[in-house]
N, C-alpha and C positions, 0 to 999 in steps of 0.2 A: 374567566379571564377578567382581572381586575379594569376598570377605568378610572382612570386619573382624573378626577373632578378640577381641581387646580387649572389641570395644562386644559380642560377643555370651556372653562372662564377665558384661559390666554387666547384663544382660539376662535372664541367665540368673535371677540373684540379685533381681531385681527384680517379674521378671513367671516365676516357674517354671512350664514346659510339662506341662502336663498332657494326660493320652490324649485329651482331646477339642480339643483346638488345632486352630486351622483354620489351614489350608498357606495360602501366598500363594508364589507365584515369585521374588517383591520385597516388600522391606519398607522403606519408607523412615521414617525414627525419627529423634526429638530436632531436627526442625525447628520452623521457626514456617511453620503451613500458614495460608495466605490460598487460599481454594478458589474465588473469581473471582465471587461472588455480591456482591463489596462490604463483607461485615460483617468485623470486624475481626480479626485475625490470630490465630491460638490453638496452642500446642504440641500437638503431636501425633504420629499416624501416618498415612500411606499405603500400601495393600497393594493390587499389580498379580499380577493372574494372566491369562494369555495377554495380550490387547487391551484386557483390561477394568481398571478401579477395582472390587475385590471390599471394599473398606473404605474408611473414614475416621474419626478418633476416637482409642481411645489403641492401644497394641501388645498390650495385656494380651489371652493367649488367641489369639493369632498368632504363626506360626512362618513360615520364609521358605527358600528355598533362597538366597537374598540379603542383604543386608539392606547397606543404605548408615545410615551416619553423619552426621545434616543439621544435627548441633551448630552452632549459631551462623547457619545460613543458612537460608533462604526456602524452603519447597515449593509450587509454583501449578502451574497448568494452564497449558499450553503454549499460547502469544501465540498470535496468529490476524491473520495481518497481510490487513486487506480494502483495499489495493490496492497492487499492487507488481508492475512489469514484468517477468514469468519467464517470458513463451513459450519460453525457450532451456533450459526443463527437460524438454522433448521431443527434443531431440537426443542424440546416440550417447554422449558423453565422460560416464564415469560422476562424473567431478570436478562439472562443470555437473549432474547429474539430484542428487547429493547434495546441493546447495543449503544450502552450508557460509555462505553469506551467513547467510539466514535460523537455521541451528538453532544458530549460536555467540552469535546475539541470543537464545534461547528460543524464536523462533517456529518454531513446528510444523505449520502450515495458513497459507495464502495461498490470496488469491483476485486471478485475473488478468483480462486483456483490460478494463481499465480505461480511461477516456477516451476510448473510442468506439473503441477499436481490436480489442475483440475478438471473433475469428474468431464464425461464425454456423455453423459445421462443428462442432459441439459433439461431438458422440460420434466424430469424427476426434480433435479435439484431446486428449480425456483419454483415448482410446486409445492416443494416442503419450506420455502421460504415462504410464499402466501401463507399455506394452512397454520390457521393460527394469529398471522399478522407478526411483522417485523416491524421494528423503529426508524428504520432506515432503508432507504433503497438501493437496491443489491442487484448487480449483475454478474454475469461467469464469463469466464473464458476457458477454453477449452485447453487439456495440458497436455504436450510431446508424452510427457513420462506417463500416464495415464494409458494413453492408448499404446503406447508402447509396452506398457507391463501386460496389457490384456490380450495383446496380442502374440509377444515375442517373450513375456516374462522377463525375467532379470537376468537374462543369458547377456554375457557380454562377444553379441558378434552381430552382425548386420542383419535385417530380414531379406527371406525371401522376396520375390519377386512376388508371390501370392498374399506373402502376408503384407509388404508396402500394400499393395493393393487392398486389405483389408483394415489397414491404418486410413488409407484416404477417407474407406466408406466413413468412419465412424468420425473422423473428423467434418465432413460432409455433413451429416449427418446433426452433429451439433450446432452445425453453423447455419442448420436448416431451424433449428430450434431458438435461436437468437445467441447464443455464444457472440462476444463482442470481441472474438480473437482467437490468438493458438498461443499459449502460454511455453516456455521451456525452459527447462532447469539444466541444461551442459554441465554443469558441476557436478549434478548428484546422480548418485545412480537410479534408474538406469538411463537418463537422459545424458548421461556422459556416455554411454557406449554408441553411443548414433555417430554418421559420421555426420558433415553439414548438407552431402547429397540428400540424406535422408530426413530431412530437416527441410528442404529447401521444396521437396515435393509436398510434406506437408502442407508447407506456408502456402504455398499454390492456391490450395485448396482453400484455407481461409480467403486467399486473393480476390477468389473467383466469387467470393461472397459477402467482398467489400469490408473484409476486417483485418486487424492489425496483427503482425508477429510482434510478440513481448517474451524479452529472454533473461533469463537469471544467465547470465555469460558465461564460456566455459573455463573460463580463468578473470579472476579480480586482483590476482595478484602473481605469481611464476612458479605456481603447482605444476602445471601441464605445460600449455602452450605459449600461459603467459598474458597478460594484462593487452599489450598493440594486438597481438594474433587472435584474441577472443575479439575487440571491438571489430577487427578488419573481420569476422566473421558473419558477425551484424552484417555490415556494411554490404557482405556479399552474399547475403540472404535477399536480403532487401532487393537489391540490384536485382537477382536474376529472375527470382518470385516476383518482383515488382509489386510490391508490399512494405505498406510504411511500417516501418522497425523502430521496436523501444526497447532501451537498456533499465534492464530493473534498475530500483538500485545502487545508481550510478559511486564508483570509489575507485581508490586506490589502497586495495587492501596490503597492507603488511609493511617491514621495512624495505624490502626489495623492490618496489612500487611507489614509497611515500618519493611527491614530485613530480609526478606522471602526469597530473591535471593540463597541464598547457598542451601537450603530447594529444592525448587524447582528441581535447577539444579541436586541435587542431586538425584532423581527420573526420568529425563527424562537421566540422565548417567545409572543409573540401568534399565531401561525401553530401553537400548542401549546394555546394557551387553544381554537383556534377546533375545535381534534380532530386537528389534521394528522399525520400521523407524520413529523418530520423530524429528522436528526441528521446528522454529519458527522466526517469523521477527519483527524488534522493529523499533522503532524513536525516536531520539535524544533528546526530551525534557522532561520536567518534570511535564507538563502539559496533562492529556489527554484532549479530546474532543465528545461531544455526545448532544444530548439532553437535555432541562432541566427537561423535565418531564420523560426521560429515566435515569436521574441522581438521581431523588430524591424520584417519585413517587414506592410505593410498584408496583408491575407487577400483582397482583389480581385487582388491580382498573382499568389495562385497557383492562383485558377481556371485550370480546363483541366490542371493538372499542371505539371511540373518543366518542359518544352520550351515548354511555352504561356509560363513564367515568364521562362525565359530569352529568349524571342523579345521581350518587353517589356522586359527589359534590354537589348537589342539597339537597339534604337530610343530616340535620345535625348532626346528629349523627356517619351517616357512612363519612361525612368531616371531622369530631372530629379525629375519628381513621385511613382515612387516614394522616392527619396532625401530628396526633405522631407517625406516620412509618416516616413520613418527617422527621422528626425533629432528629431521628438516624442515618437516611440516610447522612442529611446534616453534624451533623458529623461525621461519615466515611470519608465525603469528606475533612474534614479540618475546613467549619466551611462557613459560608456567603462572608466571605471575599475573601474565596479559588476560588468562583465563577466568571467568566469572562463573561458577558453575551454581547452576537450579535444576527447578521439573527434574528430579532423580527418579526413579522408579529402582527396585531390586530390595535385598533386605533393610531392615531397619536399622542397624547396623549403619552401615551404608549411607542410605540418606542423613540420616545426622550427623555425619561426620563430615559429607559432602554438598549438604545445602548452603547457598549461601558463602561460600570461602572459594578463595582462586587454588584453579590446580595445585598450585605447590606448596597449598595450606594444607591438602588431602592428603597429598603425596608423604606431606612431613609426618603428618597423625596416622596414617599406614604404616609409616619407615620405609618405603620403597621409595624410584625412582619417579620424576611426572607422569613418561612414558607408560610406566608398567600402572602404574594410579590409574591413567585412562584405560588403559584395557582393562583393569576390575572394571570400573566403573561399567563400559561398553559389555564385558560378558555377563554383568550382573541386570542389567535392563536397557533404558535409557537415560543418557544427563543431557544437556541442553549447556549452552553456554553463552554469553554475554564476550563479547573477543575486542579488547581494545585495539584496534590495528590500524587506525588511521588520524591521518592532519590535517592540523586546524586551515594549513593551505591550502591542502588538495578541496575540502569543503567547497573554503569558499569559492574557489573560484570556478567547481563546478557550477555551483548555487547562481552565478552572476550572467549566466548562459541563456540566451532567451528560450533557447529548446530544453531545459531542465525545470520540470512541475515537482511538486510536493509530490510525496508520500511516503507512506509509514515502515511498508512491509511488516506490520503490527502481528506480533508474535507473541509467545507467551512466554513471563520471566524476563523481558526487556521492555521499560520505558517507553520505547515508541511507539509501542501499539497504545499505550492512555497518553501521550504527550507530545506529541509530533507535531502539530499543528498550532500550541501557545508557544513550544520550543521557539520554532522558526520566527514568531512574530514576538517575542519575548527578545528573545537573542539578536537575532538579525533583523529586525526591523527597530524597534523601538529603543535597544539598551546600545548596542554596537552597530550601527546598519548598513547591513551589507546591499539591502535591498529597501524598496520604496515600499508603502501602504499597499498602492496601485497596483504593483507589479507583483507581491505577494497573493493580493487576493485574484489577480490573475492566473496566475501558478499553481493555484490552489480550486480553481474553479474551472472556468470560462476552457482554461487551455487544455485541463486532463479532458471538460465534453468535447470538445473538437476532433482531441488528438482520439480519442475511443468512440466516436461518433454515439455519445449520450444524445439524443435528442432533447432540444425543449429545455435544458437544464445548464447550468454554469454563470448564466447572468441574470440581474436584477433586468429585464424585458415584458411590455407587455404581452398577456397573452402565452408567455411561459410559466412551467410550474414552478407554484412558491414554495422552493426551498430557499429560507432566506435567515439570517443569522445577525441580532445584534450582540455587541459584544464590549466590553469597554477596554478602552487599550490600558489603563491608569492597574486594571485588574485580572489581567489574563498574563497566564503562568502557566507553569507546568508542576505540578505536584509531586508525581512519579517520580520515585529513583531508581537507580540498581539495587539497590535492597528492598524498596519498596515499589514493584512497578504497577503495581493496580491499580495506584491510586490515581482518582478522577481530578481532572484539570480544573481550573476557577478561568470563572472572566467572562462566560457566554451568557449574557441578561435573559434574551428569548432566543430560540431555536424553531423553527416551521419547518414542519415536513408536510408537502403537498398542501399545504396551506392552514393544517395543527398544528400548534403551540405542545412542540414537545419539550420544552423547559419556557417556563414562565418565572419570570423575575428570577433566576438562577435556579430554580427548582424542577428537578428531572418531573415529569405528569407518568401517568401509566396508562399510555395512549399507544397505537402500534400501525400509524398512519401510511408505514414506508410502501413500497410498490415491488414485484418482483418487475427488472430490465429487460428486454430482448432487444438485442441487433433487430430493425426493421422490421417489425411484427410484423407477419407474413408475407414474407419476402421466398420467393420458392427456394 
């Protein structure tokens, strides 16, 4: 790590070292430190020794083996993105475990297996996140839909009374292993076949082990039950589990919902009046992201699994009436156009026709109808979709909410997962601002440790670990587009994980400092 000879002439003359100066390994000087508690921005210092924050305040009486130059730019605590899809930083390629997505945005910690998908193998999973070494530190939550496929499969009907009771063990079970929660997907299958009884015993169980329910809702917009009937769900998880509750996610998905924001918030503010703990995390765009056949298709047609699905396409009759559920679906969504379709899988054929262009570009280059476009697509493999479905209202006014944190839901083929985090401070803070310096990097830190009980992490503190993030506001963007979502964001000078410089002077290092998470290491 370079040292600035210049700044430490200024330094010299400024703050002269005397024989009782306390060493720091790193000094970071001449920034504006926001330390992720919310209160407002203040010049100062930061000084890292090993893993630790050993100061905060001014430099005066600190020496460093280091010392960076934060003239003009931001020093915070490194983001903490709570939900974003990384299980593939347990694999071999050190590129993927470095998870250059995340620490070119600032974030420094992620928490996965979100939307009911995550694994119940907890000390499997972040032992294959250690082995090896990760960039970032990474924690799980355990998913409904997870232990619900291992136990019950893809049947769409309620478990036994034996097998509930073999959902608990495994849930248990994880949360014995540090699980930071119970993750649930109510949209997709099979977490849509639960009813909220079944759900509500779960959550218990996290309850009883001091972690959080976090739900991908079972409606975002009037598929099912509907946008108020999904949040009063929440709200009545929470209550009876007595279990603070988060809304992935947070939207007003589709035209049938754009407006909804004030609605909403004003329920989880009463749901706040009555004691409840609820909050929830968003991303900046007005696109969501999912599936094509979790966007469009009814959730009856893939009970039983992928063969059970296609055996009902097979038969035309019951195609007929899946295809006019499509056809309300698609518009919910906005309509053929609203669709951005990638990640294809099936022939090659296929994906060339279909990467990259909105459904009713495919549909025109086939000659068929949207509808029938998506079910090629869907019988031919997998397509993914990018879904513009929402308003620049409902955003912001979710965004403006003191219980609403950042995150990504960082997925592949959509922007958010490499852009989410300059977005928000590009957009809403700095060019149009919806939001304060303060209060972002609160959002983005301090409140996702709280609200997930990260220990030790979210603020510039001594004595906690340094994950800590300069960055210049004049230069942080987001790169990423819908055409191009890979690409890595500009604007983060240095990045620390546990107290490595894993970008220096804007430059990713090939370090792999991060830490596997647990809920309360050994906690029974």
């Amino acid at each position: 790590m370079p040292i600035r000879l210049p700044l430490l002439w200024c330094l010299a003359a400024l703050f002269p070292v005397s024989a009782g100066a306390q060493r720091a390994d790193v000094l970071i000087l001449g920034g504006t430190v926001h330390d992720g508690t919310g209160r407002s921005g203040w010049d100062g210092a930061v000084a890292i020794r090993g893993d630790r924050i050993v100061h905060t305040g001014t430099g005066a009486g600190w020496t460093a083996r280091d010392t960076i130059d934060a003239t003009g730019k931001i020093v915070a605590p490194g983001f903490i993105d709570p939900h974003v899809h990384a299980s593939d930083l347990s694999i071999a390629d050190p590129d993927t475990r470095r998870a250059a997505f995340a620490l070119m945005q600032g974030v420094t910690t992620l928490l996965t297996g979100n939307d009911g998908g995550g694994s119940f193998e907890v000390t499997r999973t972040l032992d294959r996140f250690s082995t090896g070494g990760i960039g970032v530190n990474a924690g799980v939550l355990v998913g409904h839909g997870a232990v619900r496929g291992a136990v019950v499969g893809s049947a769409d009907r309620a478990p036994t009374a034996a097998e509930l009771d073999s959902m608990r063990v495994l849930v248990d079970r994880a949360m014995r292993e540090g699980a930071f929660g119970l993750s649930s997907g109510l949209y997709y299958a099979p977490g849509n076949f639960a009813t909220t009884a079944e759900v509500i015993a779960l959550a218990q169980v996290a309850a009883r082990h001091g972690g959080i329910y976090e739900s991908h809702i079972r409606d975002e917009s009037s598929y099912t039950i509907g946008l108020r009937a999904a949040i009063q769900e929440v709200l009545d998880i929470a209550r009876v589990a007595e279990i603070p509750a988060h809304i992935s996610h947070i939207k007003a998905l589709g035209v049938d919902v754009w407006g909804s924001a004030p609605e909403i918030i004003a329920m989880v503010r009463a749901a706040h009046a009555e004691g409840l703990r609820v909050t929830a995390d968003q991303y900046p765009w007005t696109a969501s992201g999912t599936g094509l056949h979790s966007a469009l298709l009814p959730r009856w047609a893939e009970a039983g699994g992928r063969q059970a699905l296609l055996d009902r396409l097979a038969d035309s009759a019951t195609r007929a009436r899946i295809a006019t559920e499509m056809i309300e679906n698609l518009r919910r969504r906005g309509g053929a156009a609203s669709l951005l379709l990638h990640s294809i899988s099936g022939p090659a054929d296929i994906r060339e026709a279909a990467n990259g262009v909105t459904l009713d570009v495919f549909a025109a280059r086939r000659g068929v109808s949207p509808v029938d476009a998506a079910l090629e697509l869907i019988v031919a493999g997998r397509a993914s979709v990018a879904s513009f479905n929402m308003r620049e209202d409902d955003i912001e006014a979710f965004m403006r909410e003191p219980w609403v944190m950042t995150g990504s839901d960082g997925s592949g083929g959509h922007p958010r997962k490499y852009a989410t985090y300059p977005r928000k401070l590009r957009r809403y803070v700095l060019d149009q601002p919806v939001l304060t310096m303060e209060r972002m990097v609160q959002a983005s830190s301090a409140q996702v440790a709280e609200t997930f009980g990260i220990a030790e992490r979210g603020q510039l503190r001594e004595g906690w670990f340094a994950d800590v993030i300069v960055f210049d506001p004049a230069a942080v963007r987001e790169v990423a587009t819908y055409a191009e979502p890979n690409r890595l964001a500009t604007g983060m000078s240095w990045v620390f994980v546990n107290g490595v410089a894993v970008i220096a002077e804007g430059a990713l290092r090939e370090v792999l400092p991060g830490r596997a998470l647990r809920r309360n290491p050994g906690a029974p």
